[in-house]
Every structure is written in C-alpha cells, then in structure tokens.
N, C-alpha and C positions, 0 to 999 in steps of 0.2 A: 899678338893676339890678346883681346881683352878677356878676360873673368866670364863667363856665364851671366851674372847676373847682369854686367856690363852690356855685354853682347846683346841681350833679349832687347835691351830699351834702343838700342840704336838702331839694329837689325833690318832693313829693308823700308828704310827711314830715307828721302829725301827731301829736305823740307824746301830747298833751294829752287826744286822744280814745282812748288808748289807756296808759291809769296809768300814763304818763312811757315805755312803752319806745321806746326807741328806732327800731327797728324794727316797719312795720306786720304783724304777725300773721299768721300762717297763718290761714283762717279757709275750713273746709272744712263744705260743708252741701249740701241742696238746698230745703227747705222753710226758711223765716223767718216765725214768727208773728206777726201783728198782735195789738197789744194789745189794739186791740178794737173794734167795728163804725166807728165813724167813720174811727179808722184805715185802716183795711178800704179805705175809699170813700176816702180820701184816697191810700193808696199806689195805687188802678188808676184815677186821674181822668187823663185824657189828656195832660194836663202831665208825669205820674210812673206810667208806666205796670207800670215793671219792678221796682220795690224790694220786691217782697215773694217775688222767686223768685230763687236763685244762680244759674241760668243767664244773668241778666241781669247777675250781677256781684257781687262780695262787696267788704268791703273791703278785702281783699287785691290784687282786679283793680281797682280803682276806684282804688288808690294808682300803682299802673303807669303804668294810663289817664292820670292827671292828671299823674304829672310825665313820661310820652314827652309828653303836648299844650305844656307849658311849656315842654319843652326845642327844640323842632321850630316854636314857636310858629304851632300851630293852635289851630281851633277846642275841639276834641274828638277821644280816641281812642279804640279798642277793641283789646282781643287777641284773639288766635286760637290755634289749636291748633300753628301753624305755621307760617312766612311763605308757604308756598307757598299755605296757606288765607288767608292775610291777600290774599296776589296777587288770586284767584280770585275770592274773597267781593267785593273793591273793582272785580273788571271787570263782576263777574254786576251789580252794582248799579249798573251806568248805560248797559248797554245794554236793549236790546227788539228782536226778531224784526223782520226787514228792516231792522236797523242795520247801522252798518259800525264793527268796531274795526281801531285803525291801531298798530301796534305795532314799535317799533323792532327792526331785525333781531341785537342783540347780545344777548337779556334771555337771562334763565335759562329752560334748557331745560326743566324741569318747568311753566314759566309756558306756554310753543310751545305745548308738546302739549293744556294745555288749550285755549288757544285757538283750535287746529287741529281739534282731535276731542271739544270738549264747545260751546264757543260756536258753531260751526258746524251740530251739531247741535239747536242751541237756533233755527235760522234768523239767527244773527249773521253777516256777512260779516265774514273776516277777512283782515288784510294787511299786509305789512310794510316799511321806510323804514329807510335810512342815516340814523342820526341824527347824523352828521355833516355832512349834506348837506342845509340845509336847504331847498333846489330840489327834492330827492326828497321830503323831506313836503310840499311844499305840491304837489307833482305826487301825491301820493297822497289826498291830504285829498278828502272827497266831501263833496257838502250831505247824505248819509245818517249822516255819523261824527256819533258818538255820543261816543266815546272815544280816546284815546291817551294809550297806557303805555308808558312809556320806562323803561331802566334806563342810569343815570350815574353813574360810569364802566359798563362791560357787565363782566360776573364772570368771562369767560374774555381778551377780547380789547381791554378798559378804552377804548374811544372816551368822551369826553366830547361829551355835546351843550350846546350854547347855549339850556337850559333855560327864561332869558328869552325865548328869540327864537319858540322850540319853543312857550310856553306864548300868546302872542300868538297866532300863526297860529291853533292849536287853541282859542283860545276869540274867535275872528273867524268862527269856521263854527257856536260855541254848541255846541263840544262841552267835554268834562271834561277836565283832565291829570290822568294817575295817573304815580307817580315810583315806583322802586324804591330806595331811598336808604342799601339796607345797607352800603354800602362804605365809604361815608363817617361812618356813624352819626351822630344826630343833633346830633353836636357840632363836624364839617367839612364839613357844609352843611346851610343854611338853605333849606327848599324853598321856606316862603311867605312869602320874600322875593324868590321868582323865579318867583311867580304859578304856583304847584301847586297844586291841589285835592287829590290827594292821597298823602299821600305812607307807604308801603309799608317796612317792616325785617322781616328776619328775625331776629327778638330771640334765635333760635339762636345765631349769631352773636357780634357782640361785646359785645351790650346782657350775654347769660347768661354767656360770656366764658369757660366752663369746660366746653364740651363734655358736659356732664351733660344739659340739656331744650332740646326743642323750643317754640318759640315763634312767634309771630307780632304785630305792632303796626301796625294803620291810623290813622293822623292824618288829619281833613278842616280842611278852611275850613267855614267856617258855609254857604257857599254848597253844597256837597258833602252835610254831614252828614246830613241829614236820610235822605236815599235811603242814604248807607252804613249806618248804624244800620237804619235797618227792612228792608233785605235779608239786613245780618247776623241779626237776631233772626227774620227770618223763617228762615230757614235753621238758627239750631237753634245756631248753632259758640258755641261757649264755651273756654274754656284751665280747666285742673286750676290751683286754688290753691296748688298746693305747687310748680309747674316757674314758674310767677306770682310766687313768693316767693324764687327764684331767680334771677329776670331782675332783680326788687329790690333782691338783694343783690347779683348782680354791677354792675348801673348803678353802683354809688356808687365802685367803682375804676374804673370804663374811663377817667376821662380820664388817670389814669396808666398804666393798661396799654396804650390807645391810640398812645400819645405811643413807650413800646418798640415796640412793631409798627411803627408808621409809620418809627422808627430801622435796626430793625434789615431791615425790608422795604427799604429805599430805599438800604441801604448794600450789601444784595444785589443789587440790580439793577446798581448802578453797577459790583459786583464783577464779573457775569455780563459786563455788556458789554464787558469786557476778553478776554473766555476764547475761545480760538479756536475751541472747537468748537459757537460759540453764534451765530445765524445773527441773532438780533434782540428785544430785553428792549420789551415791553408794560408800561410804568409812567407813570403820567400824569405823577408829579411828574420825570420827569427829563426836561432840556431838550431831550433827542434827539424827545422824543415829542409825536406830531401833533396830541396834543390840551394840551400844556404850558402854552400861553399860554390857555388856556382853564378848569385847573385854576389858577393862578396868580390869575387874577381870579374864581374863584368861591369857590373851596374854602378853608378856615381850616389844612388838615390831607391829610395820607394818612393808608390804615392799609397795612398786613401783603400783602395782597391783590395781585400780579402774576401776570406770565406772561410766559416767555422759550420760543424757537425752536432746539429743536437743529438742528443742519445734516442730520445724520445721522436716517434712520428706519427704518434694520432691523433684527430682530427682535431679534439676537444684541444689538445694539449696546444697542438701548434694556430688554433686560433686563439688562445688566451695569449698567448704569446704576443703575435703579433699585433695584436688590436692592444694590448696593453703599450704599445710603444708610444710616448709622446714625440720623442724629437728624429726620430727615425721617419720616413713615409715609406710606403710600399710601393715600389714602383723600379718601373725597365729604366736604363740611361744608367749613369754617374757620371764624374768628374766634375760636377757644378757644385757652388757653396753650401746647398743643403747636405745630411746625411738619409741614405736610404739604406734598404733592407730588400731581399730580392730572393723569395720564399723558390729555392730551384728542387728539392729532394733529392733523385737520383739522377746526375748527368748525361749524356749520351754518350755511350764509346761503342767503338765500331774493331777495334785491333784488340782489346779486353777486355773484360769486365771491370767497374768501375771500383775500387778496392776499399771506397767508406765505407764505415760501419753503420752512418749517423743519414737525419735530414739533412741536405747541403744547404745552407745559407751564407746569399754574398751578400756582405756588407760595403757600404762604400761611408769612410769619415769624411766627412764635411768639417765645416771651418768655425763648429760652434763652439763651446769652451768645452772642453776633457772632460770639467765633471763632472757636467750635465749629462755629455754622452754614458760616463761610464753609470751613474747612478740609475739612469734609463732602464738601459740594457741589464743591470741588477734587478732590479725592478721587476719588470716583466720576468725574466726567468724565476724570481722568486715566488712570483703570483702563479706562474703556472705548474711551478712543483709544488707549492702550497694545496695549488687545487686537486694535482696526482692525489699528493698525502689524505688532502681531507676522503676523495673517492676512495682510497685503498682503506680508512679506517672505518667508514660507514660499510663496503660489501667487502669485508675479509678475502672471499671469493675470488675476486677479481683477479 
C-alpha cells in the first residue's frame, strides 16, 4: 500500500485507456452507442444496467468515483451535483414513511432544513442528539430509526463524536450510519475504519480546492450500496463532466494544500486564544478543546476549518471588525485557497442550548502566508476595541 500522498496522484488514474494522458478526459455526452445488438443486451442485463447512458456516469465520473472509494476505502462512490445533494440523496435512501431519522444537532444547516421540512413531509420522524453525549443518542435511538447522520467535527461549533462508539449503537437497532466527513477530507479520516456506512464530502470543498465548482461525493460499504445507488439513479442526480474534471484535478494537490490549511488554521487558533477580545477558539486539534483527546486518537490531520467567540456582539463593534479585514472575505463556502470569515453569532440547537458565551465566528485559513493572516486579524480586532475605548471615554455612561 503506497503513502497517502503517493496514493492521491495515482488514484483512479488510467492513462493506458486513454493514449498515455495523463489525465482522465473531459468526456461530455448523453447518448453512448452500442456497437451492436448483443451489446445492446449486454450493457442493460441486470448486472450492468447504466453503461450506455451518461447519466449513469462517463469516464470522467467513474475516475472520481473510483479513486474517492480507494482513498475513503469503501465499497463504491458516486457524485452529485453538490454535497448538500450528496447529504440528501444518502438520507432519502435508507429511510421509508413511519421511520425515524436521528441526526446530530451540530451538521450543516442546509442538511436541518431538509430534514425538518422535506423528510418529514415524506412521513419521516425527525430528531436530533448531542453527539457528544453518547447517553443522549442512545436515549434518542428508537426500534423505528432507520438512520443516523452525523457530522465530525460539526462545521460551525467542531464537536467530535466517538464515531466507533456512535456506529455500534446505531447498528445494534439495524439502522445505517451516514457521516458527513468534509472537514477532514478523505485523507484525516478513515470512516470504514470506524464502522460508517456511509460516508458524505462536499467535493466543493477541499477535494475542488479552488473555489471555482460545486460538487458532491457518497462513498458506501457494500452493505449500504446497493440502496444508495438505486435512490441516487432513481432520482435522476448526476454531476456535469467538466466541475468532475475539476474535483480530479484539484484531488491530486490537496495533500499538500491540506497540510498549509491545517498549518496555517491551527497557528491561528492558537494565535486567537491569546487575544483579549476573544471569548473562546473551537479547534479540535488544540489541547484546550473538549473534543482533543478524541481527535488525537482518530484523525491523521486538521484542516483550515474553525471558529472563535468574540466577547463583544454589537452592531457597531462587529462591523468594524469585519469590514476592517483585508485578507479575510465574508462569505458562505470554504475549503478553496482564499481565507474567509463567516459572521454566524448564535448556532442552532434543537437538544440544548448553545453553551457560548461569545459572537460565533467560523473562519476558514486559506493558503496565504501566516503573517499576513495573523497580522490581519490583529488588526481589525485592535481597531475595533480601539473604537469600544474611544466610545467608553467620550459617554462614561455607556
């Protein structure tokens, strides 16, 4: 077995079926002809039902497919139009009307909403569990569940759950685990090594690595597959060859871009918790943090990916803030080479109350130099308690 970094450049590489290049091809269609009636009968016999339509896949997405399964070591993948479609696609396919899905109360909020306002409408029971606590999922677990989707670390407020421990319970009731595993990307953690079924990226993210396409990537186990595959093609979802051809190219750097995010993110945090007017840094890998000994024994790696507590949360205070940021943008996404900033305040939770004290701000490190960033983010903090001071000296009052 090669190295990790080995692995990502060869990974679902054949150049041989394609006259030495290098790279698998663009390969944009919808119709594929058989060459002729037996063929015919051989691409739609039950074993090989999709090779004669690109909806099913080209091989452009068949290279993706095979090296996210290799590198995630599952069974088999597919793409999607976008991880949010990858979430969705993976939860429609393992429930049914008078199920119950259980879902950790930190995941991304585009996942909430549909499971609150489309599986419910579907007659799924929905509901949600500290995946910290594993008392709270097994007080929430029903002989009706069906599923539980977790996201590890959560993309605003990074709890880690005990995955192993998580996947036991949920498959002691014979239901599914679904993982959301974009944080980590498939190369600082291994899900079915920790008994997933299945595991979820938003190839947006750091798979594409540049901000340019939307994507999406489901990995199963063989036990999983069968049902994610025939909900996905019942449903229609496919990925465009060319944002496909993108997530290809970017895979083959992330493990050195990876390697700067997870540097430069983690030397921000540790920067942040120095700063007075920072009430408390959400990073899995630093030892302050409640889930550390937990990253520590699962994860190979961080990436880019936190969130820090200002103290402060008035209006004045957190627009000087932000607007003073040069190398920072404000904006939804990460995992691409810029750094952003992603003004959130107080999270959603549905199982407790949310336990910051502070404005919640997720940051994502990008790949520019440390001391730009760090000098940045000095910067503006200092500007905007400069301004508190100057207000609190002019109305004593205040």
């Amino acid at each position: 077995m090669a190295y990790p970094d080995t692995q990502i450049i060869s990974t679902g590489r054949t150049p041989e079926r394609f006259a030495g290049m290098v790279n698998t091809p663009v390969f944009r269609g919808s119709t594929i002809l058989a060459k002729d009636f037996e063929s015919w009968e051989t691409s739609t016999s039950s074993d090989n039902p999709y090779s004669l339509y690109c909806r099913f896949g080209t091989p452009t997405t068949q290279s993706l497919e095979t090296a996210m399964a290799e590198l995630e070591g599952g069974y088999a993948s597919l793409v999607y139009p976008s991880g949010l479609s990858a979430c969705t696609h993976a939860l429609l396919a393992f429930v049914t009307s008078g199920g119950h899905a259980l879902l950790s109360d930190n995941i991304y909020g585009p996942t909430r909403h549909f499971a609150d306002h489309v599986l419910t409408r579907l007659g799924v029971q929905v509901s949600y569990f500290d995946p910290s606590d594993l008392q709270d999922l097994e007080k929430n677990l029903r002989a009706t569940t069906q599923v539980v989707f977790v996201e590890s670390p959560g993309s605003l407020t990074f709890e880690i759950g005990d995955i192993s421990a998580i996947a036991a319970r949920t498959h002691s009731m014979g239901a599914y685990l679904l993982l959301d595993n974009t944080w980590a990307s498939p190369l600082y953690f291994k899900p079915f090594e920790h008994a997933v079924d299945v595991s979820v990226h938003s190839a947006t993210k750091y798979i594409v690595g540049h901000s340019d396409a939307l994507l999406g990537v489901a990995t199963a186990n063989a036990r999983a597959w069968d049902k994610l595959r025939s909900t996905t093609h019942a449903c229609g979802e496919t990925a465009g060859a060319d944002d496909v051809y993108l997530a290809l190219r970017g895979l083959r750097s992330m493990a050195v871009r990876l390697r700067q995010h997870w540097q430069n993110g983690l030397a921000l945090a540790e920067d942040l918790q120095q700063h007075a007017a920072i009430a408390q840094v959400h990073h899995p890998a630093l030892p302050s943090h409640r889930s550390y000994a937990l990253w520590q024994r699962d994860f190979l790696g961080a990436s880019g990916l936190f969130s820090f507590e200002l103290k402060r949360s008035d209006h004045d205070y957190l627009q000087r803030f932000f607007d003073a940021l040069q190398h920072f943008g404000i904006g939804l996404s990460w995992g691409g080479y810029e750094s952003l900033v992603l003004p959130v305040g107080t999270p959603l939770r549905s199982t407790r109350p949310w336990s910051g004290q502070g404005y919640l701000v997720r940051l994502h490190a990008g790949l520019e130099d440390l001391r730009d960033l760090q000098a940045d983010l000095h910067r503006a903090l200092d500007l905007a308690e400069a301004t508190l001071t100057v207000s609190v000296a002019s109305n004593p009052t205040a």
